[in-house]
C-alpha positions as CSV (number, residue, x, y, z in Angstrom):
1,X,-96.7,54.3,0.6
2,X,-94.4,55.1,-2.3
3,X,-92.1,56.5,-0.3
4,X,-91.3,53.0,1.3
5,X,-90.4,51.6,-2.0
6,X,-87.3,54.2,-2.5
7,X,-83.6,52.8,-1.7
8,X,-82.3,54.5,1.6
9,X,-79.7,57.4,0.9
10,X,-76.4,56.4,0.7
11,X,-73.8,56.7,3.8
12,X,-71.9,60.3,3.9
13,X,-69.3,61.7,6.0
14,X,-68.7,63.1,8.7
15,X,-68.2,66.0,6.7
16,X,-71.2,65.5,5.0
17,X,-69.6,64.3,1.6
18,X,-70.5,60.6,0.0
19,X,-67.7,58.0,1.3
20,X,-66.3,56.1,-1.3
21,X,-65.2,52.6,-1.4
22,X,-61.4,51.8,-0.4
23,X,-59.5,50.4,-2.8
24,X,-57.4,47.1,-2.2
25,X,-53.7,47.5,-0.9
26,X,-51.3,46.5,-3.6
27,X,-49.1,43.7,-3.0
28,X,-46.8,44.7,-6.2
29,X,-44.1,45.7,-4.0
30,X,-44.2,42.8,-1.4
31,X,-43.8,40.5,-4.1
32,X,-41.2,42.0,-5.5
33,X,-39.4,41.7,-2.3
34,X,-40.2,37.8,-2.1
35,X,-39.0,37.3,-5.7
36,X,-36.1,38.9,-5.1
37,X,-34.8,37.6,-1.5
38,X,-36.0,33.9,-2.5
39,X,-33.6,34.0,-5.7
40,X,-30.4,34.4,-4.4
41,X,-31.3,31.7,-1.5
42,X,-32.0,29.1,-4.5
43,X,-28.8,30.0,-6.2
44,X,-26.9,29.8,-3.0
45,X,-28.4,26.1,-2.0
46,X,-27.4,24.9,-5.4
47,X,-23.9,26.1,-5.5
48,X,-23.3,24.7,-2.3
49,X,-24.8,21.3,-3.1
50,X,-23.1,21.5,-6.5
51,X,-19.5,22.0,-4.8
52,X,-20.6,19.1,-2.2
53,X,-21.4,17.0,-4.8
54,X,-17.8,17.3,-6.3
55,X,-16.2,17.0,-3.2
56,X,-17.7,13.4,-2.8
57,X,-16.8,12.3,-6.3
58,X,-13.1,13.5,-5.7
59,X,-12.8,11.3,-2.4
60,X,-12.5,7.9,-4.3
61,X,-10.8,8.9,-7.1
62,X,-8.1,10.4,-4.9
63,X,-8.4,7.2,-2.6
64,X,-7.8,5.2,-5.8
65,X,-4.7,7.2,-6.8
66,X,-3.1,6.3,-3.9
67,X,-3.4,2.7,-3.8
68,X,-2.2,2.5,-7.8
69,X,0.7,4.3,-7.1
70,X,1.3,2.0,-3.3
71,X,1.1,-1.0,-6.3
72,X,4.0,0.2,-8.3
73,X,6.2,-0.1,-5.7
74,X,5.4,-4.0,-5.4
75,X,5.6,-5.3,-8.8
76,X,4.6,-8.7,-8.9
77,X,3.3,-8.6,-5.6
78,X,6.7,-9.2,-4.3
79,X,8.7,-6.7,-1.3
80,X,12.3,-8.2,-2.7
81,X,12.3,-5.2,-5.7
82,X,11.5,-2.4,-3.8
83,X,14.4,-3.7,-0.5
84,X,17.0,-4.3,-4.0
85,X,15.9,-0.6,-4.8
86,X,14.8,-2.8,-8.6
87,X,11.6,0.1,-9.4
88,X,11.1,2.9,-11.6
89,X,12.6,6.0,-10.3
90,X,9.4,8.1,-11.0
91,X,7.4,5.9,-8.6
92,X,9.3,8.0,-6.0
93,X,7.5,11.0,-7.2
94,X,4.8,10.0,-5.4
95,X,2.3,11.3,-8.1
96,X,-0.6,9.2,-6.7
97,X,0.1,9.2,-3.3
98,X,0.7,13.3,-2.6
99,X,-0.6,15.0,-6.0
100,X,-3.6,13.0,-7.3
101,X,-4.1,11.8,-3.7
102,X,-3.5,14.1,-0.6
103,X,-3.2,17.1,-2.4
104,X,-6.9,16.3,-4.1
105,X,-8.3,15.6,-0.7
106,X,-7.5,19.0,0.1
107,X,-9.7,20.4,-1.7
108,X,-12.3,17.0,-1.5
109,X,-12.8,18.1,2.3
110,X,-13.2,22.1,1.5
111,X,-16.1,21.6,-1.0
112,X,-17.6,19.5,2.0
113,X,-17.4,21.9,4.4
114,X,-18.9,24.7,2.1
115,X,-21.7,24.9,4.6
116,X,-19.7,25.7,7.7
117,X,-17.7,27.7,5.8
118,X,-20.4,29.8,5.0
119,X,-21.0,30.3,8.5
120,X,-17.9,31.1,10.0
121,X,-17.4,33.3,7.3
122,X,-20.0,35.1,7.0
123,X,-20.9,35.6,3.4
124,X,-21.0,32.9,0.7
125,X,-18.5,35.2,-1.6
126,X,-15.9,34.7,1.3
127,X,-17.0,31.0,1.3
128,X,-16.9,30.5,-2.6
129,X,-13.2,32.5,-2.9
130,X,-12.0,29.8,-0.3
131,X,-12.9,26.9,-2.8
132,X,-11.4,28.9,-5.7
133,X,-8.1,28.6,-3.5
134,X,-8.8,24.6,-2.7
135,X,-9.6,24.3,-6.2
136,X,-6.3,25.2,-7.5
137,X,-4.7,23.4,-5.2
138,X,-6.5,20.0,-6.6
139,X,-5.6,21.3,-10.1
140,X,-1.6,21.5,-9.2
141,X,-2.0,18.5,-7.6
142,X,-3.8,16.3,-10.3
143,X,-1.5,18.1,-12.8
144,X,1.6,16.7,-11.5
145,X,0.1,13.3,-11.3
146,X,-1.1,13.3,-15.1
147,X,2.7,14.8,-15.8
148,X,4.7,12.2,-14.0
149,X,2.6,9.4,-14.9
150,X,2.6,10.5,-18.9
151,X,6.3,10.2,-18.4
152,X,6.9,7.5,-17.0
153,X,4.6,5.5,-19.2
154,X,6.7,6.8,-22.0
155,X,10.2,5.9,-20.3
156,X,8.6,2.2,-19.5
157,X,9.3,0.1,-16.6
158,X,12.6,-0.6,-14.6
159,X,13.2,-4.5,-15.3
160,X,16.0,-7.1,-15.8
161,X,16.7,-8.2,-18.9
162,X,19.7,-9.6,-20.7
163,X,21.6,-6.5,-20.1
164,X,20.7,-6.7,-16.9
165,X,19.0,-4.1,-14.7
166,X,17.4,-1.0,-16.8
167,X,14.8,0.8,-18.6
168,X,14.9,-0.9,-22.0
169,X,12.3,1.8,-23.4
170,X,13.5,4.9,-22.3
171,X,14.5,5.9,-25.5
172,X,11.4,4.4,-27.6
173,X,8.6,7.5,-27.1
174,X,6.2,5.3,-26.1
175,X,6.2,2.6,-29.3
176,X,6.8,-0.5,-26.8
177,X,3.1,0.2,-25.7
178,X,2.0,-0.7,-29.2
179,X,4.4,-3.7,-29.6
180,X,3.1,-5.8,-27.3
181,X,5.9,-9.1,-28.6
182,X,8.7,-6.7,-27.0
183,X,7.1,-7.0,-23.6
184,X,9.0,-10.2,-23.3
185,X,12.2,-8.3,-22.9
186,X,11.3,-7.7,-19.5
187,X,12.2,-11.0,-17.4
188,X,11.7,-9.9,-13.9
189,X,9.5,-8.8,-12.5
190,X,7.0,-11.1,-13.8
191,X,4.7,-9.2,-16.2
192,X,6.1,-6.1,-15.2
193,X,5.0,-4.1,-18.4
194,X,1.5,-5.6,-18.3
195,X,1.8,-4.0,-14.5
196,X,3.2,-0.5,-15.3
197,X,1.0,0.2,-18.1
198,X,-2.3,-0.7,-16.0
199,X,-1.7,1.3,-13.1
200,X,-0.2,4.6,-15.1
201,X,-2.9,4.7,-17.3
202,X,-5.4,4.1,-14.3
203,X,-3.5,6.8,-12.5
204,X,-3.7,9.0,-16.4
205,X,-7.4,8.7,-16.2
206,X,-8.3,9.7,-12.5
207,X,-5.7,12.4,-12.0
208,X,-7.9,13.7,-15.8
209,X,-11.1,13.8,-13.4
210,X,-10.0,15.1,-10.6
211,X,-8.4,17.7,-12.9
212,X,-11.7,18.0,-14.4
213,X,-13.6,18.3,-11.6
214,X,-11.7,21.0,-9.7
215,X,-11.8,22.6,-13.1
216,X,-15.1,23.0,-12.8
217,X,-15.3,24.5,-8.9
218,X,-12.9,27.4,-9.9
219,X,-15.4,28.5,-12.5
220,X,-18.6,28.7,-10.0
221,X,-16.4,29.8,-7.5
222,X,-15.3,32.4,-9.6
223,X,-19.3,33.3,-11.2
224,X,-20.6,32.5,-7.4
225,X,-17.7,35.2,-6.1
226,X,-17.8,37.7,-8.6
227,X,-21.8,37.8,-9.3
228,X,-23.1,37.6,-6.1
229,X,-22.7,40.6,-4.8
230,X,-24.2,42.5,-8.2
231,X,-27.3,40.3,-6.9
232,X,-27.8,41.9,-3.4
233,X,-26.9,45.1,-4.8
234,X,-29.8,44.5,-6.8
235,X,-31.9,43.4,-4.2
236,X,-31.0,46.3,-2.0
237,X,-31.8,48.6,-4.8
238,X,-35.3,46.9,-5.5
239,X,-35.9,46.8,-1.8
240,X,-35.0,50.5,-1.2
C-alpha cells in the first residue's frame, strides 16, 4: 500500500545514467544577423529616396531658369529688340537656359534613376559615385548661372537713352538698383530695369538652390560611397 504512494523513478539512459533536460537553442546569433543585414537595407532605402527627393525639387527650379532667362530676350514683350540685336550681351550666356537649366537636369534625371542605377550597377557604392559625378555637374552648372547673372545685374540693362543705345550703369557697381528715380534713364524698352532686375534676381535665387541642393547629394554620395563598404565589412565580420 505504501509503496503506491511513492513517485515513479525518474527516466535514465540508455546508458543507464539520469537524462537531463535540453536547454533552449540560443537565438543570440540569428539576431545578430537580422540586426545587421536589415540596417544597411534601411540606410540604402533612405539615401535613395533622399537623392530622388532632390532630383524632383531640381526639375522646376531648372524648368523655371529657363523660361527667365527665354524672357530677357523679349523685353517688353516685344521681338523688334532682340531682331535690332537692342539686349544685354550676357543674355547670350545662356546662364538660365544651359547652366541653371540643362546642365541641372543632368543631374535632376540621375538622382531619379538612382534605383535603376543601383541595378545595372550592381552595388549602391557604384550607384552613389555616379550621383557624386551628376552632382558636380549641377554645381558647375548653377555656378555659372549665379556668376553671369550677379554680373550682369551689376552692369544693368542694355537700353536707349539720350545718348542713345548703351548700358548706362555699367560703371555704377550696382548703386542704380538702390536709386530707383534713375530707372527713368532707360526710355526703351519700356520698364526695362523693372524687367532685368526681376528676372536676374529670380534667376540669383534658383541657380542658389539648385546649388544648394546638389551641394547636398555630393556629401551623401560621398558618406553613402565611402562608408558603405566599412558596413558590409562589418556585417561579413559579425556574420563570419
Amino acid at each position: 500500500m505504501s509503496g503506491s504512494f511513492l513517485s515513479p523513478p525518474p527516466p535514465r539512459g540508455d546508458e543507464g545514467g539520469l537524462l537531463k533536460p535540453s536547454s533552449p537553442p540560443s537565438t543570440t546569433p540569428v539576431l545578430s544577423r537580422i540586426t545587421v543585414s536589415v540596417a544597411p537595407l534601411r540606410v540604402k532605402m533612405c539615401s535613395l529616396g533622399f537623392a530622388r527627393s532632390l532630383g524632383f525639387a531640381l526639375i522646376p527650379l531648372a524648368t523655371c531658369c529657363i523660361v527667365a532667362n527665354v524672357l530677357l530676350f523679349f523685353p517688353d514683350g516685344k521681338l523688334i529688340y532682340i531682331q535690332e540685336d537692342h539686349v544685354s550681351t550676357y543674355v547670350w550666356y545662356f546662364m538660365g537656359i544651359g547652366g541653371g537649366g540643362f546642365l541641372v537636369l543632368i543631374p535632376a534625371c540621375v538622382f531619379l534613376g538612382m534605383g535603376k542605377c543601383v541595378d545595372s550597377c550592381g552595388t549602391e557604392s557604384c550607384a552613389m559615385c555616379g550621383s557624386v559625378m551628376a552632382a558636380l555637374v549641377g554645381l558647375a552648372g548653377s555656378g555659372f548661372c549665379f556668376l553671369i547673372s550677379a554680373v550682369a545685374l551689376l552692369k544693368g540693362p542694355y537700353c536707349f537713352t539720350k545718348m542713345g543705345w548703351e548700358s548706362p550703369f555699367k560703371d555704377d557697381r550696382g548703386q542704380y538698383l538702390l536709386a530707383r528715380e534713375r530707372w527713368s534713364v532707360c526710355t526703351q524698352p519700356t520698364s526695362v530695369v523693372e524687367w532685368n532686375v526681376t528676372l536676374l534676381s529670380i534667376l540669383l535665387g534658383l541657380s542658389a538652390l539648385e546649388f544648394l541642393i546638389c551641394v547636398l547629394q555630393l556629401i551623401s554620395g560621398l558618406v553613402n560611397a565611402v562608408c558603405r563598404p566599412c558596413c558590409y565589412k562589418q556585417e561579413y565580420s559579425l556574420n563570419a
